[in-house]
matplotlib code that plots the C-alpha trace (Angstrom):
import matplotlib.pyplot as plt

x = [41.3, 38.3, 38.5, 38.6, 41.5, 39.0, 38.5, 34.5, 33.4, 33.5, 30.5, 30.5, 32.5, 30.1, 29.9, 33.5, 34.1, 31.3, 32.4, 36.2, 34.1, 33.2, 36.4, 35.8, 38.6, 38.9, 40.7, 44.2, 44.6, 47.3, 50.0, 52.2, 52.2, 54.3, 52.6, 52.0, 53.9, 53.9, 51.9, 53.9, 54.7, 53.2, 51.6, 50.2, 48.0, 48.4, 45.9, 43.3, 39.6, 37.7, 34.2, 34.1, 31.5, 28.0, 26.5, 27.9, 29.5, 33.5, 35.2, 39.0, 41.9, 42.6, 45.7, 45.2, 47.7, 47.4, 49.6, 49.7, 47.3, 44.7, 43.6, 45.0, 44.0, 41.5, 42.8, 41.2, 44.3, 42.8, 40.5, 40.8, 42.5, 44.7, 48.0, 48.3, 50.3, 52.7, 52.6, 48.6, 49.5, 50.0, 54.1, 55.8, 55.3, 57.8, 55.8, 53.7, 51.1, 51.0, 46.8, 47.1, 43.5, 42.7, 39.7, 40.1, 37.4, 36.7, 37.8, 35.0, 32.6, 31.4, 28.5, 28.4, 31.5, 32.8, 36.6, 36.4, 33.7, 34.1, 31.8, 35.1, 36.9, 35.0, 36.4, 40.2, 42.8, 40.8, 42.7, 44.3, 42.6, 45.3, 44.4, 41.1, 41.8, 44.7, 41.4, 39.3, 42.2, 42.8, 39.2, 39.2, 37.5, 38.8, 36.5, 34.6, 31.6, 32.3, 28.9, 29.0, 32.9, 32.7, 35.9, 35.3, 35.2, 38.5, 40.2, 38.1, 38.7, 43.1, 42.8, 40.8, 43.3, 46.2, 44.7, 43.6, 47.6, 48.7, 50.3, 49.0, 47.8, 44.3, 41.0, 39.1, 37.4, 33.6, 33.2, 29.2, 28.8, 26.6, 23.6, 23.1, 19.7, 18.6, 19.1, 20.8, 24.1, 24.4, 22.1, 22.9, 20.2, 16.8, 15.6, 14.9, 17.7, 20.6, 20.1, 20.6, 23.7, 25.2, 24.8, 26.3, 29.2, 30.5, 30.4, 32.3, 35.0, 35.2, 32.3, 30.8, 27.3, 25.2, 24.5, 21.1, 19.6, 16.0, 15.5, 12.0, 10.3, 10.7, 14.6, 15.2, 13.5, 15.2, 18.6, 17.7, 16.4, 20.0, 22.3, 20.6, 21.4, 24.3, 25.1, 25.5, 24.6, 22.7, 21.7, 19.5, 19.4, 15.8, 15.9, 13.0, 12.6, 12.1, 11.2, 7.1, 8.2, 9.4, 9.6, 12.0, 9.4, 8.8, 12.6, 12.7, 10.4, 12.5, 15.4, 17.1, 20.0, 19.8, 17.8, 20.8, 19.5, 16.0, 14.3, 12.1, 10.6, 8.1, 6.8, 5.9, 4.0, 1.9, -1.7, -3.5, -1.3, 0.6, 3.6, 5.3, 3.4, 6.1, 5.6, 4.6, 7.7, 9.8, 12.9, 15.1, 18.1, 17.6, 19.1, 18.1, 14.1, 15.4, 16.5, 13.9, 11.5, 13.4, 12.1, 8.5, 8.4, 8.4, 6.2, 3.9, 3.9, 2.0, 2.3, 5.4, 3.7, 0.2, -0.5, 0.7, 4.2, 4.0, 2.7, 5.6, 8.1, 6.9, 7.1, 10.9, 11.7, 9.8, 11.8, 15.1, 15.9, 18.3, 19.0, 22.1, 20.8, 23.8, 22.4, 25.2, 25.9, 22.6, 22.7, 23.9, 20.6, 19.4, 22.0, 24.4, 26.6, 27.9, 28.7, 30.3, 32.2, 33.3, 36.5, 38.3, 38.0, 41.0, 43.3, 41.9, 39.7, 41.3, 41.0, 39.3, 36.6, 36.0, 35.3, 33.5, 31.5, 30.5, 27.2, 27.5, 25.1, 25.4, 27.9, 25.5, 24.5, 26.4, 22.6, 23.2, 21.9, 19.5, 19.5, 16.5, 15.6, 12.4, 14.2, 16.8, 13.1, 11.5, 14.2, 15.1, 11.2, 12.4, 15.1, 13.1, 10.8, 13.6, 15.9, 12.7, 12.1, 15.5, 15.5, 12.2, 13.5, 16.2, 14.2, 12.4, 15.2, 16.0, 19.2, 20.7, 24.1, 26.2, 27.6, 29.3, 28.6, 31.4, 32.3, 29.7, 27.9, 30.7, 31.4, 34.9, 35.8, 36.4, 34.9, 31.8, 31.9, 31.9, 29.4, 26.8, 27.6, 27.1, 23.9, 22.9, 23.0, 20.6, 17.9, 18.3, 20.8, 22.7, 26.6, 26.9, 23.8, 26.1, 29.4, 27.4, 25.9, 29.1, 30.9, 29.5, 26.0, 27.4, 30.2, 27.0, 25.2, 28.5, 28.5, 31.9, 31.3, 33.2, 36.0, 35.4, 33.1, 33.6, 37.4, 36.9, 39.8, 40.1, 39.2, 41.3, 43.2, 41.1, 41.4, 41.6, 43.3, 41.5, 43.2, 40.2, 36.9, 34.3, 31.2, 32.1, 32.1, 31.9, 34.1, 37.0, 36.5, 37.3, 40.9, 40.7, 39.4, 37.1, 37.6, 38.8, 39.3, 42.8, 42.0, 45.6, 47.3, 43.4, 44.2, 42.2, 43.6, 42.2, 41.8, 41.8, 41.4, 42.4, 46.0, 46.3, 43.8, 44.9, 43.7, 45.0, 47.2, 49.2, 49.7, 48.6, 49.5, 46.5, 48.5, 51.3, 48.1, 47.0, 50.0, 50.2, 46.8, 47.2, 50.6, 48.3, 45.7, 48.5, 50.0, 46.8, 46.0, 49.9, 48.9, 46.0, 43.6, 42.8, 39.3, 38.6, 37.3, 39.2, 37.7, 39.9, 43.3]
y = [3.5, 2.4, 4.7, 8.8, 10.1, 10.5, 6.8, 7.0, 4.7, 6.3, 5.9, 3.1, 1.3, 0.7, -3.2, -4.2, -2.3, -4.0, -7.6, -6.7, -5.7, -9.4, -10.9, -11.4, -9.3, -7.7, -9.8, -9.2, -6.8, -7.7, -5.3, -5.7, -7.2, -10.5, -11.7, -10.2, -8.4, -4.9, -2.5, -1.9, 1.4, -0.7, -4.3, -5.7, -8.6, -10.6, -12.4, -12.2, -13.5, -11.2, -11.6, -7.6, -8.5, -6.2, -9.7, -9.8, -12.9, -13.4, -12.0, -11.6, -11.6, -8.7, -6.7, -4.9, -2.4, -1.3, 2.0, 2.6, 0.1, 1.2, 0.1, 2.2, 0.6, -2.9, -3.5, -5.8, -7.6, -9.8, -13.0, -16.3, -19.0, -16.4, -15.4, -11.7, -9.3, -7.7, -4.2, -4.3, -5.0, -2.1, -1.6, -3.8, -3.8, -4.0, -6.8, -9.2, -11.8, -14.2, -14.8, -16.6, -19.4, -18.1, -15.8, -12.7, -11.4, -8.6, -9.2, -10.2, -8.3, -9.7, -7.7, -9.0, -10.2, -10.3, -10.2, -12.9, -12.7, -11.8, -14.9, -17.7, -16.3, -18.2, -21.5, -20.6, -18.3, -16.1, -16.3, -13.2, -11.1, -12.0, -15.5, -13.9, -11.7, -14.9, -16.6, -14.1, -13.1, -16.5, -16.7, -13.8, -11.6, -7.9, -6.2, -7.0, -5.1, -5.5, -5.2, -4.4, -3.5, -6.2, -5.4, -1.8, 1.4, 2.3, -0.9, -1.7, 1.5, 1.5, -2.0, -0.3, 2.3, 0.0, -2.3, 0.5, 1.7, -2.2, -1.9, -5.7, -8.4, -7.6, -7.1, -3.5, -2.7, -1.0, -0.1, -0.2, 0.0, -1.5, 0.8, 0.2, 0.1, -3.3, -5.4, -8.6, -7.0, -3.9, -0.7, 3.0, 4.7, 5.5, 8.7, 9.8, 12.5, 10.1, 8.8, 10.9, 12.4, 8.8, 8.6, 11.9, 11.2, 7.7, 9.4, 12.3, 8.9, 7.5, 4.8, 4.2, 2.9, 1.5, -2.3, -2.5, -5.6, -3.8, -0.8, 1.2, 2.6, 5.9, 5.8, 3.5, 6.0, 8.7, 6.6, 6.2, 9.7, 11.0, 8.2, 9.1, 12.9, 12.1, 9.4, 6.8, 3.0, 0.7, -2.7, -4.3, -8.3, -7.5, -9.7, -11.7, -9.4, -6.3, -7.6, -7.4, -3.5, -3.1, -5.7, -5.6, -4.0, -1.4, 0.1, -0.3, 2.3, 4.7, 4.4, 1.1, 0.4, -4.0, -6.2, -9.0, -12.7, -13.4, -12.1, -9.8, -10.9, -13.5, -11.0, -8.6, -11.5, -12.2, -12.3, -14.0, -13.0, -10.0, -11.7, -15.1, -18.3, -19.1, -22.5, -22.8, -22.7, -20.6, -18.5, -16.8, -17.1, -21.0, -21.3, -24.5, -22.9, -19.9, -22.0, -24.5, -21.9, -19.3, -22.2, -21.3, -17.8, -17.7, -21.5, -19.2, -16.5, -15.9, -18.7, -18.2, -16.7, -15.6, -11.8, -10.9, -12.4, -10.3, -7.3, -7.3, -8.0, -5.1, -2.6, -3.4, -3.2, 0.4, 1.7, -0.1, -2.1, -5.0, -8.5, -9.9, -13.2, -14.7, -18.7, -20.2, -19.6, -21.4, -24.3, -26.5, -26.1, -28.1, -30.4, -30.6, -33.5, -32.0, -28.4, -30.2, -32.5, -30.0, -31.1, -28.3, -28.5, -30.9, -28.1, -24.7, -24.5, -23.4, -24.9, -22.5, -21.9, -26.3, -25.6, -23.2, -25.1, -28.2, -27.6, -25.7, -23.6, -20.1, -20.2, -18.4, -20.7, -24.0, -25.0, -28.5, -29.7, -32.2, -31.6, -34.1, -35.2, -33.2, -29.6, -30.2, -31.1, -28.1, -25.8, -27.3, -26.5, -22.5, -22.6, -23.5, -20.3, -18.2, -18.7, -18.4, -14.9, -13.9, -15.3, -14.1, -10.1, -10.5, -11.5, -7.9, -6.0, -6.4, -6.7, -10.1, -9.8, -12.6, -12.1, -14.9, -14.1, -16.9, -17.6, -19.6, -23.3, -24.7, -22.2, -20.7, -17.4, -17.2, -21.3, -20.0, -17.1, -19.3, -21.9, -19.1, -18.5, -22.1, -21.5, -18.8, -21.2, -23.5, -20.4, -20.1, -17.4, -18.3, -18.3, -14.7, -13.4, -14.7, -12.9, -9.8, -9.9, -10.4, -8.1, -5.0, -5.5, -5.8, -2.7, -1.1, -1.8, -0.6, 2.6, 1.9, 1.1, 4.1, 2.7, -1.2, -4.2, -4.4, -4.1, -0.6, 2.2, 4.3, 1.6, 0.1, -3.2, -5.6, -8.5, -12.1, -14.7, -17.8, -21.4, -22.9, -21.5, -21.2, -20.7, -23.7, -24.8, -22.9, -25.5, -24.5, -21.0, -23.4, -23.4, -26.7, -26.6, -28.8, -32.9, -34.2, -37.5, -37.9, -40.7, -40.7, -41.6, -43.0, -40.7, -38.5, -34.4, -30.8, -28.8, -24.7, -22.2, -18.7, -18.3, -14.6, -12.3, -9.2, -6.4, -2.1, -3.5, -6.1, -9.7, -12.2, -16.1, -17.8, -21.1, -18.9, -17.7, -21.4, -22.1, -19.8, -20.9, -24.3, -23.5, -21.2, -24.1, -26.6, -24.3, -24.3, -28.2, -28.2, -28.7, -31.3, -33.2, -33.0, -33.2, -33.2, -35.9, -37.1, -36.5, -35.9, -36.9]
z = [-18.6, -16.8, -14.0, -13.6, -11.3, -8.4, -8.5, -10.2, -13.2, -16.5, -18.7, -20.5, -18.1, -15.4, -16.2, -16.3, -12.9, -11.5, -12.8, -11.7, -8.2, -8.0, -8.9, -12.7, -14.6, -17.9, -20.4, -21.2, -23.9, -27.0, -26.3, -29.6, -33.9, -33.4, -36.7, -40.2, -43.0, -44.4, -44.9, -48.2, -49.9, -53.0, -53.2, -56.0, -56.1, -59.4, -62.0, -58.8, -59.9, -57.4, -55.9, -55.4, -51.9, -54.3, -54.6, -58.4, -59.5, -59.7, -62.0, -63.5, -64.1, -62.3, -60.7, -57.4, -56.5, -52.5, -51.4, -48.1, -46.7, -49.4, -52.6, -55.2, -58.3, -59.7, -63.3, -65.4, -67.6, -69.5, -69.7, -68.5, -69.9, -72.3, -71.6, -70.0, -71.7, -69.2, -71.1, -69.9, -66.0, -63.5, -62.6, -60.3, -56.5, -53.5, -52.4, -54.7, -54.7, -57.5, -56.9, -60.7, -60.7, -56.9, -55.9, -53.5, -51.8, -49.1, -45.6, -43.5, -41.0, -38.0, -36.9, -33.8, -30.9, -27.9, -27.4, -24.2, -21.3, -17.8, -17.5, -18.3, -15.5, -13.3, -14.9, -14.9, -16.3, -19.0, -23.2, -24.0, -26.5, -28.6, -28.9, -29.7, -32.9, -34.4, -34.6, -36.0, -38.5, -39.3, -40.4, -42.6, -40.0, -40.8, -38.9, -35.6, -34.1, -30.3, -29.0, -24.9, -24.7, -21.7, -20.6, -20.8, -23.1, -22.2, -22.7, -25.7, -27.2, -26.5, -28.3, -31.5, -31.4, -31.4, -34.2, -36.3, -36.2, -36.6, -33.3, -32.9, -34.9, -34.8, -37.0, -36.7, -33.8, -34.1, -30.4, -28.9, -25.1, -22.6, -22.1, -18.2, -17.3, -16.5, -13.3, -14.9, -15.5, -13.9, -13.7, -13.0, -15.8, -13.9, -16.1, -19.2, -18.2, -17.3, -20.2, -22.5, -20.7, -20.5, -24.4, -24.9, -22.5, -24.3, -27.4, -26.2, -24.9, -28.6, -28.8, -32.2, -31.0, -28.3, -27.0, -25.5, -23.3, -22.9, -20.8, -19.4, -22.4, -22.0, -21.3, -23.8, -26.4, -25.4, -25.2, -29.0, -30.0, -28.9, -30.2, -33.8, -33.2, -32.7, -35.4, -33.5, -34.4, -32.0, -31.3, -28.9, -27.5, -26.4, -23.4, -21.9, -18.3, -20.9, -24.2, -22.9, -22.5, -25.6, -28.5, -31.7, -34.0, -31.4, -30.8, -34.5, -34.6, -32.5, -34.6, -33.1, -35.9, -35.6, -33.9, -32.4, -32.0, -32.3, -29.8, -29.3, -33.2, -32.8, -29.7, -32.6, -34.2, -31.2, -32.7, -29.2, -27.0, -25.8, -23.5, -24.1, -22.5, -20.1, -18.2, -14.6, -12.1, -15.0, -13.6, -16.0, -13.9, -14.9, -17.9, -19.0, -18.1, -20.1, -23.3, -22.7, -23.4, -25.5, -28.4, -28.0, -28.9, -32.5, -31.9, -30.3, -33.0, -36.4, -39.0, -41.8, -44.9, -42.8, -43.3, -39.7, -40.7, -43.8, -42.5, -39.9, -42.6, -44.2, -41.4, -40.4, -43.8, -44.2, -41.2, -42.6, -40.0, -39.6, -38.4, -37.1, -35.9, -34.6, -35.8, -34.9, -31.4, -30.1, -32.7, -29.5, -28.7, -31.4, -32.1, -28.8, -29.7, -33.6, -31.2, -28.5, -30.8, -33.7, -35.0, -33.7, -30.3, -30.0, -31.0, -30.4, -27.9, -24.7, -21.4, -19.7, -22.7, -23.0, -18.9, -19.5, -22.2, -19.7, -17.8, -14.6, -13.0, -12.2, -16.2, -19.0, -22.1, -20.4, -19.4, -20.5, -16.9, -19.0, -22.5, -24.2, -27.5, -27.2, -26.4, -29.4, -31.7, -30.4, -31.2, -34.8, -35.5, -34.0, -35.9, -39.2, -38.2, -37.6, -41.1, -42.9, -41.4, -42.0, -45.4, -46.1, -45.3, -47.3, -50.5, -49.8, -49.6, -46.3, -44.5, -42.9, -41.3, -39.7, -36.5, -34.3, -30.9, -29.9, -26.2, -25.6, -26.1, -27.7, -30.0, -30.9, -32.3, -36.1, -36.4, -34.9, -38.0, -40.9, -39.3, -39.2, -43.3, -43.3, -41.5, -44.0, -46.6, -44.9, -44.3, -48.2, -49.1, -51.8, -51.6, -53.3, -51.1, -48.1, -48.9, -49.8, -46.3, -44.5, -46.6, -48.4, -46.1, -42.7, -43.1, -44.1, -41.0, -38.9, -41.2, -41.9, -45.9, -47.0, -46.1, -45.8, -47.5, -51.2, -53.4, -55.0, -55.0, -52.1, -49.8, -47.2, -48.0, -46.2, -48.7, -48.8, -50.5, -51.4, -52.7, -52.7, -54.1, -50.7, -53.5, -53.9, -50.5, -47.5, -44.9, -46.8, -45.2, -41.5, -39.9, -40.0, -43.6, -45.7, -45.5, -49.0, -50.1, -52.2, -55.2, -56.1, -52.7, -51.3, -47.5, -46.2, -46.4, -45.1, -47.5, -45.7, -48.1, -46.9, -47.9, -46.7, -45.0, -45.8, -43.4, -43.7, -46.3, -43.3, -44.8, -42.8, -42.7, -41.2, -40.7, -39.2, -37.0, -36.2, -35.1, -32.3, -31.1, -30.8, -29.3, -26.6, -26.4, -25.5, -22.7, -21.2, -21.0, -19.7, -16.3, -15.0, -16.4, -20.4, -20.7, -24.1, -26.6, -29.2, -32.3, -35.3, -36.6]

ax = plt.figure().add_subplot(projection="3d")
ax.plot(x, y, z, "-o")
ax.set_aspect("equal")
plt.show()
């Protein structure tokens, strides 16, 4: 619940009640499993070749045996290309998988999600969070790290509940909430002393970690010093009316867990300046001027390779911090017409999220009022700064996890996932490096690897089943799958390439998934005028 008996806002909940306050409600929660098999008393994945998500390369055949919803036993049962003597296999199953040429992997983690906005409300009826999580299972996505519980602690955390018990088709929840103490959203922290009461009081609700847009220096320390007593995670989108207060390397310093985005970086890199350049007549409630100049920062910062780029690599890495910086999610900005004409828009994308999409003021991130040439050149040379910083950390050591961040500028849950591996690759991490980082590396960052992120005993089940190899090619990891040409019959075909995502053990069809979206996506064009290009099949 969002609300105490006496009718007062429960920590961690003070955004959602203020959005419901001005007519945006909270998304409507998945109440029950209409999808999925098991979890079995015993399943046994067959002849699996497994990519065990350490960064080492695949390996096989192997049998896994899951009890329970966890992995009970990896047996290695022979070598490829030989015939596999049965006496050398684990006994049978009541449920197999024949996984005989295919590769199985660790469900994925993405470190960073929203399940829906408040924000789309203002351009129709909002999806359900169940349309939601069939995307994100039917990308692989296991696990989620919902950073703000936008729709509240207490709805957030009865839907982590229900997921974690398979009550509905849904991936893990890690729950962070909003940290409320700056004037964008909503703000209710003014001392050192509320804060540290607040943090204490939404961990005493259930939360796993913190979501921070900036705060005063002093509260925002202090808002760190107790999440770490009290082992809490954290994560800040250092926004530009506090990131001149504190920067990324700064809150890194005080114990911040990730640094989400990019910002907040290049103002660590400042060597002849202290605060961004902003042009003359800026406003960050534009947000065309905000992304128009959100590709100057790291313009503005210390050259890639100088010493001050180095030396700045070096100090997040000696505190151990991390980077989740969500690429994908602003790549409109530097390439508008491949985001806004993704091929699958046509069958996924809801109505309210494609109206949500067009430019509109007063809509975060649809700031395509007058998108130019020369903003999407600017921000391809940010971008090149940006993927060489993150690639540049992970080469030391560092840690690089993807998150999705979908919702906005054109981006759809679970599409938006994969295009940020995609992404990845293009900084310069190689395939393995990638599903290291959005396995074993990102459960990890959650602190949730005990239990999650690589295919060891004792974990939980959270597999998946691949027909087609994604080292080889990460669009096969798409719903819509990689495009293939067919020599034989000379037609065109879609090759997808998660057969099951497996997650607690539950089997998962992701075309059985697919097919309930597009059946929610057509529901929602049923009535008026259907917008939407036409751009595939």
């Amino acid at each position: 619940m969002t609300q105490s008996t006496l009718g007062e806002t429960l920590p961690g909940d003070e955004l959602a009640n203020a959005m419901a306050a001005r007519g945006y409600p909270a998304v409507e929660p998945a109440r029950t499993r209409d999808r999925g098999i098991g979890p079995f008393r015993r399943l046994v994945l067959r002849g699996a070749r497994i990519l065990d998500g350490t960064g080492a390369p695949p390996v096989g055949p192997y049998d896994i045996v899951v009890e329970n919803g966890r992995i009970k036993e990896v047996v290695l049962v022979g070598v490829p290309k030989m015939p596999i003597k049965p006496e050398r296999r684990p006994a049978p199953g009541d449920h197999e998988i024949d996984c005989t040429g295919k590769l199985v992997t660790p469900g994925f983690v993405d470190a960073h999600v929203h399940i829906g906005t408040y924000y789309h409300a203002a351009s129709g009826p909002m999806p359900s969070a169940d349309y939601v999580y069939k995307l994100w299972l039917a990308h692989g996505i296991t696990t989620v790290r919902e950073m703000a519980c936008m729709n509240g602690v207490g709805w957030t955390l009865e839907q982590k509940e229900a997921a974690a018990a398979n009550r509905i088709a849904a991936p893990k929840i890690v729950a962070h909430a909003y940290f409320p103490a700056v004037d964008e959203f909503v703000k209710t922290i003014y001392t050192v002393e509320q804060a540290r009461a607040w943090v204490r009081a939404v961990k005493e609700r259930g939360v796993d970690g913190l979501k921070f847009f900036g705060a005063p220096p002093a509260i925002m320390q202090a808002a760190l010093e107790e999440a770490n007593n009290l082992g809490m995670r954290s994560g800040c989108h250092h926004a530009q009316m506090s990131v001149s207060k504190v920067n990324a390397l700064r809150s890194a310093k005080w114990g911040l867990t990730s640094t989400e985005h990019f910002y907040g970086i290049p103002e660590a890199m400042f060597t002849d300046r202290a605060v961004q350049a902003y042009p003359v007549g800026y406003d960050f409630m534009d947000e065309s001027l905000r992304y128009n100049s959100s590709s100057q920062n790291f313009i503005q910062a210390a050259e890639p390779g100088s010493a001050k780029w180095q030396e700045t690599l070096e100090k997040f890495l000696e505190l151990g911090h991390s980077f989740v910086p969500t690429l994908a999610i602003l790549e409109a900005n530097r390439d508008l017409m491949r985001a806004r004409r993704a091929d699958w828009h046509d069958e996924y994308t809801h109505k309210t999220l494609w109206t949500y999409f067009q430019p509109h003021r007063g809509g975060h991130c649809s700031h395509w009022y007058r998108w130019t040439t020369t903003n999407e050149v600017q921000w391809k040379e940010h971008f090149r700064r940006w993927m060489r910083f993150c690639n540049d950390y992970k080469n030391m050591g560092g840690r690089v996890c993807p998150g999705s961040d979908a919702g906005f500028t054109f981006q759809l849950y679970g599409f938006c996932f994969i295009r940020e591996l995609e992404q990845m690759q293009e900084a310069g991490f190689h395939p393995l490096e990638i599903f290291r980082a959005a396995t074993s590396e990102s459960a990890a960052l959650l602190g949730i690897d005990h239990e999650t992120g690589t295919i060891e005993p004792g974990k939980c089940a959270d597999l998946l089943v691949h027909r087609y190899d994604p080292l080889e090619d990460l669009k096969y990891l798409y719903g819509t799958g990689a495009w293939r040409l067919n020599d034989d019959t000379r037609q065109t075909e879609w090759h997808r390439g998660i057969q099951y995502t497996i997650k607690d053990g539950v089997i998962y069809d992701p075309a059985e998934l697919l097919a309930d979206v597009r059946e929610m996506v057509a529901e929602s064009f049923a009535e008026g005028e259907d917008t939407r290009p036409r751009t595939r099949r």
